[in-house]
C-alpha positions as CSV (number, residue, x, y, z in Angstrom):
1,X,90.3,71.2,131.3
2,X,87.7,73.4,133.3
3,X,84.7,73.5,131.6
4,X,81.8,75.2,132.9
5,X,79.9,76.7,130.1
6,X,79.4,74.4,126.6
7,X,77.0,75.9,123.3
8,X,75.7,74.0,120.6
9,X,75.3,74.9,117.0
10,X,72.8,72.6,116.0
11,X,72.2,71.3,112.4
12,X,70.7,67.9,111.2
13,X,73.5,66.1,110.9
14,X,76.4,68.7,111.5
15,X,76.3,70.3,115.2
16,X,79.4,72.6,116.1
17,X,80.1,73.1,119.7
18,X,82.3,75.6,121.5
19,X,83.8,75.3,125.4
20,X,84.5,77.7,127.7
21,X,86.3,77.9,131.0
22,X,85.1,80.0,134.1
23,X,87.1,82.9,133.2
24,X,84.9,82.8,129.5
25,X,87.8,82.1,127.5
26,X,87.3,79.0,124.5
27,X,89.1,75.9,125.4
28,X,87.6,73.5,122.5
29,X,85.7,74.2,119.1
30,X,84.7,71.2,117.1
31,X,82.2,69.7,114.4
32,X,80.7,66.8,115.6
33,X,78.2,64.2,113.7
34,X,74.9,63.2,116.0
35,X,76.6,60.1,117.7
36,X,79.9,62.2,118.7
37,X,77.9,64.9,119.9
38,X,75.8,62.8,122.5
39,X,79.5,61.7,123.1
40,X,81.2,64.8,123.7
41,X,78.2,65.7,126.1
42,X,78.8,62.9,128.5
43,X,82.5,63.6,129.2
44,X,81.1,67.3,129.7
45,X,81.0,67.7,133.8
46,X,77.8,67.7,136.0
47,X,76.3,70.5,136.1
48,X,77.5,72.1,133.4
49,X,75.5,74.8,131.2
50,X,75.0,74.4,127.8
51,X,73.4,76.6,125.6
52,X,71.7,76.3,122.1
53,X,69.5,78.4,120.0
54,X,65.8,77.6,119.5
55,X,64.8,75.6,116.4
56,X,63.2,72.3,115.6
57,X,65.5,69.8,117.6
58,X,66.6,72.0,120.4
59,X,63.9,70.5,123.5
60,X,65.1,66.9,122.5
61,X,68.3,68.1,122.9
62,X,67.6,70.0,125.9
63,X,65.7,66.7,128.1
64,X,68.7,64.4,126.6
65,X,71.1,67.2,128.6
66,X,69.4,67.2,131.0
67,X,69.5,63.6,131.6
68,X,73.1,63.4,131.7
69,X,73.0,65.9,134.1
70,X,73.6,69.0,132.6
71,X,72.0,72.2,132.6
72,X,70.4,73.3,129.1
73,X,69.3,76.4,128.2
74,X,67.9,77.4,125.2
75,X,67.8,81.0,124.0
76,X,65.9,82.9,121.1
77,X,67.7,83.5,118.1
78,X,67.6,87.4,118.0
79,X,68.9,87.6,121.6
80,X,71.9,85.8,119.9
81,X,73.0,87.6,117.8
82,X,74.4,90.9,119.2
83,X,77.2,88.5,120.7
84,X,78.3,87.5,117.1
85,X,82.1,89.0,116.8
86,X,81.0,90.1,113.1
87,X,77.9,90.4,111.1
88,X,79.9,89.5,108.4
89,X,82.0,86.5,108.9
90,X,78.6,83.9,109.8
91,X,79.5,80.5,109.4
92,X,78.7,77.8,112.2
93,X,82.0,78.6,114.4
94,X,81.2,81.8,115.4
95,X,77.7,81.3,116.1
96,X,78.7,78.9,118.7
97,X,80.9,81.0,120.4
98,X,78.5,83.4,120.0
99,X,75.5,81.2,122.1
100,X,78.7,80.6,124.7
101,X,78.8,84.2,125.5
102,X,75.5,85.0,125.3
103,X,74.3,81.9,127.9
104,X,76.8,83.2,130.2
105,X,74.6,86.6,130.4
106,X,72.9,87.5,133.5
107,X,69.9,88.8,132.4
108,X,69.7,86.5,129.4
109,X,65.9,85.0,128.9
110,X,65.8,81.4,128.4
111,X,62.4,79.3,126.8
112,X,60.9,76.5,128.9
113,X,62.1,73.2,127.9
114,X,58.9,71.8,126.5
115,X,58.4,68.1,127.9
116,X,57.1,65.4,125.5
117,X,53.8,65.4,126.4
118,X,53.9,68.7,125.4
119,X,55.5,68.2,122.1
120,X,53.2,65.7,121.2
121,X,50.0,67.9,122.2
122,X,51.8,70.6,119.8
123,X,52.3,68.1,117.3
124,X,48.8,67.7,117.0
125,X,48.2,71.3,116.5
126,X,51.5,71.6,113.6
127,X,49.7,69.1,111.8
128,X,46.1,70.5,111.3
129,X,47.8,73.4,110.7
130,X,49.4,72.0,107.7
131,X,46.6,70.9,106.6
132,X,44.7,74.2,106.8
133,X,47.4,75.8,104.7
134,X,46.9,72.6,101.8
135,X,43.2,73.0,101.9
136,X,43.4,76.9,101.5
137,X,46.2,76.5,98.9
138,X,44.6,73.7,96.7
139,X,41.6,75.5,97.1
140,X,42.7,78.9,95.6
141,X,44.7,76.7,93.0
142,X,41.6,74.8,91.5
143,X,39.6,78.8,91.8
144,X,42.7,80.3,89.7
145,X,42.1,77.2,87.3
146,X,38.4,77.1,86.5
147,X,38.7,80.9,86.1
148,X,40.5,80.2,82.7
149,X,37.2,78.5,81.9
150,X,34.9,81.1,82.9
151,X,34.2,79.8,86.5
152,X,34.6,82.4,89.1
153,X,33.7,80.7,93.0
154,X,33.5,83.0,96.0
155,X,36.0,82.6,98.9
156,X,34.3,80.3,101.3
157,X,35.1,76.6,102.0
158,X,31.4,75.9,101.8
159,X,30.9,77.9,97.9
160,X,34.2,75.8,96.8
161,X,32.2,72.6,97.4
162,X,29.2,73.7,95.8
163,X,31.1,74.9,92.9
164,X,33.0,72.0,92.6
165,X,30.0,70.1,92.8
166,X,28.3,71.9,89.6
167,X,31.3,72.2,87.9
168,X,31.7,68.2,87.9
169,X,29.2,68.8,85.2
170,X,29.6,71.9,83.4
171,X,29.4,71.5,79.6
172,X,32.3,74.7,79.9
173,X,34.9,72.6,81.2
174,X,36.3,70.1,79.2
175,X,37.1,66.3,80.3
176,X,40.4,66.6,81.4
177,X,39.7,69.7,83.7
178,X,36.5,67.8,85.0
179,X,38.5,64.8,86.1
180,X,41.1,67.6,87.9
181,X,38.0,68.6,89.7
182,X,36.8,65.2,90.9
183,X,40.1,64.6,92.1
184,X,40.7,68.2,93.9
185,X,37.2,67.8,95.1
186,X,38.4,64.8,97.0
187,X,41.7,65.4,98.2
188,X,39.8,68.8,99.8
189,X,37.3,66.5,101.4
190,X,40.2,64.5,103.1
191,X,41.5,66.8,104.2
192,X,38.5,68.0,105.1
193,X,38.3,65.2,107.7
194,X,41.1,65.1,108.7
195,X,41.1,68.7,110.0
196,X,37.9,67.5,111.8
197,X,39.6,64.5,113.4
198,X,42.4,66.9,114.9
199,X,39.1,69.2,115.9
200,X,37.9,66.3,117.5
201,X,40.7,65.0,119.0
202,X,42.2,68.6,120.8
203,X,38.2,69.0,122.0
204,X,39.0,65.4,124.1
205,X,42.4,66.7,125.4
206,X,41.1,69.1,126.4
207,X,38.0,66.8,128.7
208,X,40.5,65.1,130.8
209,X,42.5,68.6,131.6
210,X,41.8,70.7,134.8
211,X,43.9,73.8,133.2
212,X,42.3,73.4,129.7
213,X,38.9,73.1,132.0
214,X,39.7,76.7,133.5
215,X,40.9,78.3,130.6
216,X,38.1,77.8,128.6
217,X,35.9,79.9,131.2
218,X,37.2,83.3,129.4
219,X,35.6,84.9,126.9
220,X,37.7,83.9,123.3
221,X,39.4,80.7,124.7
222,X,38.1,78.0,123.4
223,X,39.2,73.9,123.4
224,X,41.7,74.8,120.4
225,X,43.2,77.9,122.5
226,X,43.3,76.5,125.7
227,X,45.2,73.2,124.7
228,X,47.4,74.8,122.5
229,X,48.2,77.8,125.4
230,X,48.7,75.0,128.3
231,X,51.1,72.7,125.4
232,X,52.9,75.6,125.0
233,X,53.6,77.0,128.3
234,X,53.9,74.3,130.3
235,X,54.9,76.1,133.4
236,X,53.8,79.5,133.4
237,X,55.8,80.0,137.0
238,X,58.7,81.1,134.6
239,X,57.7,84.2,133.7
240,X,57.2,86.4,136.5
241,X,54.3,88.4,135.1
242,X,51.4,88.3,132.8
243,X,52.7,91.4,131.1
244,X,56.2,89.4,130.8
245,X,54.1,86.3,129.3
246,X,52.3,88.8,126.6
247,X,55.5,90.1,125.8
248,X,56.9,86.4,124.9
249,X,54.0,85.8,122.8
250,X,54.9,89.2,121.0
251,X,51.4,90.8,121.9
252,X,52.7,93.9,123.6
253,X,53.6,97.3,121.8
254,X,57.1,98.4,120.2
255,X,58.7,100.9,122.1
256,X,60.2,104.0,120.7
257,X,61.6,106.0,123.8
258,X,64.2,108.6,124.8
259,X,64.7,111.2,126.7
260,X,61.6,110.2,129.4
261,X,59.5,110.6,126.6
262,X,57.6,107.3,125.7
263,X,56.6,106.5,121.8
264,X,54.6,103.3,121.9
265,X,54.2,101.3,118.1
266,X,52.5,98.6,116.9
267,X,53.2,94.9,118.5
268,X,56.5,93.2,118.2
269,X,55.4,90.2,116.9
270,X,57.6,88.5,118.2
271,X,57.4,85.0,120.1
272,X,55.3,82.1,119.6
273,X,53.6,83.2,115.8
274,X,50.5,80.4,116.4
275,X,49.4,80.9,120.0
276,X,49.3,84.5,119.2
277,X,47.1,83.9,115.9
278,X,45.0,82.0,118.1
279,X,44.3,84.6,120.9
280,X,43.8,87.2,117.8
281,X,41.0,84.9,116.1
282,X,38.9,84.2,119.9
283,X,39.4,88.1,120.4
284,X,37.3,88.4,117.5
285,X,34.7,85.9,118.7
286,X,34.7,88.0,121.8
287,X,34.3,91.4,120.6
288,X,31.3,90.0,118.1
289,X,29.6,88.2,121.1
290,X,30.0,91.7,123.6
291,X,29.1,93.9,120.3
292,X,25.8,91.5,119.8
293,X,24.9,91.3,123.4
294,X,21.9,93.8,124.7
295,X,23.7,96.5,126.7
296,X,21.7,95.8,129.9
297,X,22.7,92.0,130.0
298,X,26.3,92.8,129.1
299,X,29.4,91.6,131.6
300,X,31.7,94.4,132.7
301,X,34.3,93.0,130.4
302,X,31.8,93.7,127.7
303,X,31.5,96.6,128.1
304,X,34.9,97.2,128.3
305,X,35.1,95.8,124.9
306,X,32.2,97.7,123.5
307,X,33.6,100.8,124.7
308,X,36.9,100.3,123.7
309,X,35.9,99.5,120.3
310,X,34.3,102.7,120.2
311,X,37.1,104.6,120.9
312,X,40.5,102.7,119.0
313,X,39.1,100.8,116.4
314,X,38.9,97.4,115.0
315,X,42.5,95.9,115.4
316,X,43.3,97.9,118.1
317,X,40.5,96.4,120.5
318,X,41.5,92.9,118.9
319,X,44.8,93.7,120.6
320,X,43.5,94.8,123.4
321,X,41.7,91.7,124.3
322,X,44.1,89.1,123.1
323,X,47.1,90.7,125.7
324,X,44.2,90.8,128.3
325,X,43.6,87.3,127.7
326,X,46.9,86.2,127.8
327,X,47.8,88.0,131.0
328,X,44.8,86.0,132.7
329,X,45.5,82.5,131.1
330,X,48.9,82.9,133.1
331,X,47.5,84.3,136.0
332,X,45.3,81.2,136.0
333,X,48.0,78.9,135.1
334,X,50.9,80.1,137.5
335,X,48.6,80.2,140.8
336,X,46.8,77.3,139.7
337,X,43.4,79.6,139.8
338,X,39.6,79.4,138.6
339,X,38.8,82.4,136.0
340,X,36.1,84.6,138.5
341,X,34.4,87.6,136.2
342,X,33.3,88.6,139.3
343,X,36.6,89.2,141.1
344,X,36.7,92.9,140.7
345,X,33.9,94.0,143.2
346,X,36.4,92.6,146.1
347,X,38.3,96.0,145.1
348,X,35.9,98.3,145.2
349,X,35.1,100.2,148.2
């Protein structure tokens, strides 16, 4: 049996897997648990290409491959589906055969294999995530509660404590719903910490790296950007092009054309959801620090901003300087560069 191509449907505990020949026709479908898949894998020849669809376990899967040998390759979901014999009839099978064929594609885009170093840099950043999310939910929870009693608290983190504070002795609440708020008011102030501790932690990362070191240099990156950009890049050498490296984080605008003429929309959105966020927020922090800064003092990018703001708007220039960022954190990942704000004059004449 001439296998040359293998694709993985991977599950928890459940992972179907379809063969292929060179000629691309199926030669073996099975459902294998976790210890007969890592099986199956080693009778699968060197140098074989195995594809599997991104989600939670696919990079373990990916370095264990390519261990044994083999070549993994993992693909996005969407780019997936088109090769899915019917929209209809989804069930594990077809989706296999489906990553077979679509692995086998010549102009198919693959994602980096992230290594562990960078998993576990990500992990970091998953985490205080999570916790964000819990403090803003408990947060909003305990607002929605004391409002039944007649305490309304403003949005911020820092009127929450206050208010929880007071309210620890507000004749308006009775006992039970004080006690809720001496427990809620510690569980935010745990969590609390531990956001800081992650804080604290990226910021030291981010000391002993050269790339996070360079990154930082640009106007919106700071240590939580720049670690979180180099964790999940890795090598920026595999994308050929800022603009390419914008369009994976989903930065760059839909497109709408026929005919020669060009429609342009709003971004895809597409890619990696959190380092995108993060670009978004620093843009903010840099089109507040160019709008604040006294027009004589102000870098040529600032006024780039300023201007720009002036003539699209808000979210627009938000846009704007996010995919301008992200084309220069690859530039000064892939060549291994030092950010120079100065580097334009050596084109003008």
């Amino acid at each position: 049996m001439d296998i040359t191509t293998a694709a993985a449907d991977l599950a928890k505990n459940l992972i179907t897997v379809c063969a292929q020949d060179a000629s691309g026709r199926t030669v073996e479908r099975r459902d294998l648990r976790r210890d007969a898949f890592l099986a199956w894998l080693r009778r699968l020849p060197p140098g074989c290409v195995v594809g599997m669809e991104a989600c939670s376990a696919a990079h373990y899967w990916a370095r264990e491959m390519a261990a044994m040998g083999l070549i993994p390759r993992i693909m996005a979901a969407e780019f997936v589906q088109p090769f899915r014999k019917s929209r209809a009839g989804k069930n594990d099978r077809n989706d296999a055969e489906a990553i077979a064929i679509a692995v086998r594609e010549a102009n198919m885009r693959f994602v980096p294999v992230k290594s562990v170093e960078q998993q576990a840099r990500l992990a970091r950043h998953r985490v205080r995530e999570g916790w964000k999310e819990e403090r803003t939910a408990l947060g909003n929870r305990i607002r929605g509660l004391l409002a039944e009693f007649g305490v309304v608290i403003p949005k911020s983190q820092a009127a929450l404590g206050r208010a929880l504070a007071e309210a620890l002795h507000d004749e308006r609440l009775p006992e039970a719903a004080r006690e809720l708020v001496r427990e809620s008011r510690e569980h935010l102030e745990v969590l609390g910490h531990r956001i800081a501790h992650c804080d604290h932690a990226i910021g030291l990362a981010c000391k002993g790296d050269p790339a996070t070191t360079r990154l930082r240099e640009l106007c919106g990156v700071g240590p939580t950007v720049a670690d979180a950009a180099v964790a999940t890049i890795g090598d920026a050498r595999v994308f050929r092009n800022g603009r390419q490296f914008a369009a994976w984080l989903g930065i760059t605008p839909r497109q709408f054309s026929s005919g020669g003429v060009t429609r342009l929309g709003g971004i895809t959105r597409r890619g990696d959801v959190y380092l995108r966020t993060l670009l978004i927020q620093g843009a903010r922090s840099a089109l507040k620090s160019a709008r604040h800064q006294a027009p004589e003092r102000a870098s040529r990018l600032q006024q780039w901003i300023v201007q720009l703001h002036a003539r699209v708007g808000y979210q627009k220039t938000l846009v704007a300087i996010a995919n301008k960022n992200a084309r220069v954190i690859w530039a000064l990942l892939a060549r291994d560069e030092t950010y120079n704000p100065e580097a334009w004059k050596a084109y003008q004449h």
